[in-house]
N, C-alpha and C positions, 0 to 999 in steps of 0.2 A: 855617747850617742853619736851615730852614724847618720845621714842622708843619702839615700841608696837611689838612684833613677830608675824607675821601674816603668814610665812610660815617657813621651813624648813633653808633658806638663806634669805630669804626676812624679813623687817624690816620695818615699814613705821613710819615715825617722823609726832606726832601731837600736834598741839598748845592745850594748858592745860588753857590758859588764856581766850580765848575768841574764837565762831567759824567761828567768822569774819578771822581770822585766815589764814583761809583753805579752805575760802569761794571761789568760782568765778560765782559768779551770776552775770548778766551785769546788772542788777538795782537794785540796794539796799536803802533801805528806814532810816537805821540806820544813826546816826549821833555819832558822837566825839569818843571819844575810850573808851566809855561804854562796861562791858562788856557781852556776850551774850552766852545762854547756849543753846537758843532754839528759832529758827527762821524758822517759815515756807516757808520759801524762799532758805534757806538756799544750796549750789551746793559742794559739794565736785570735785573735780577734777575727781574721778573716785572713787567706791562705792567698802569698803573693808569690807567682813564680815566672821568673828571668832566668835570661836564654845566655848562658857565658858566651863573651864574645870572644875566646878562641877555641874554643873546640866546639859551641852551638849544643850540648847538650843543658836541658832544661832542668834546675833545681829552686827548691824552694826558702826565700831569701831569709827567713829567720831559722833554719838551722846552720847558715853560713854566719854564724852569729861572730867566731873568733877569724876570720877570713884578713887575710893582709890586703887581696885588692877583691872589693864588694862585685865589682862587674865580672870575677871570675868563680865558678863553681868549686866546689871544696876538692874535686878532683885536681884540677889545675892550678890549686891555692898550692895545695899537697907539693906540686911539683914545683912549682918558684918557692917554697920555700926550700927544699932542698940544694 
């Protein structure tokens, strides 16, 4: 479980394990405690999107679910890790 800053006071806790997690879809097709990064089915409770702070392009913070730093977008994750 992660703590992500998503506003000024606000704070949103997200599972880092699987995004069965965080899910609430009423039918899910998954079985056992596999885990999963990317599910077209997939429901977040309500949809949070932050601004990476270096390149300012906006994504939305629960499919940056494996991300090594949270404040930046899966594109610029992409590139610090390599």
């Amino acid at each position: 479980m992660t703590r992500v800053k998503v506003g000024k006071h606000l704070f949103l806790n997200v599972s880092r394990r699987s995004l069965c997690d965080s899910c609430v879809a009423d039918i899910c097709v998954k079985e056992g405690n596999e885990r999963v990064f990317e599910c077209r089915d997939y429901r977040a409770v309500f949809l949070v999107f932050k601004r990476c702070s270096q390149c300012g392009e906006l994504f939305e913070v629960h499919h940056n679910l494996s991300a090594l730093d949270p404040e930046l977008c899966p594109n610029c994750n992409a590139l610090v890790s390599e």
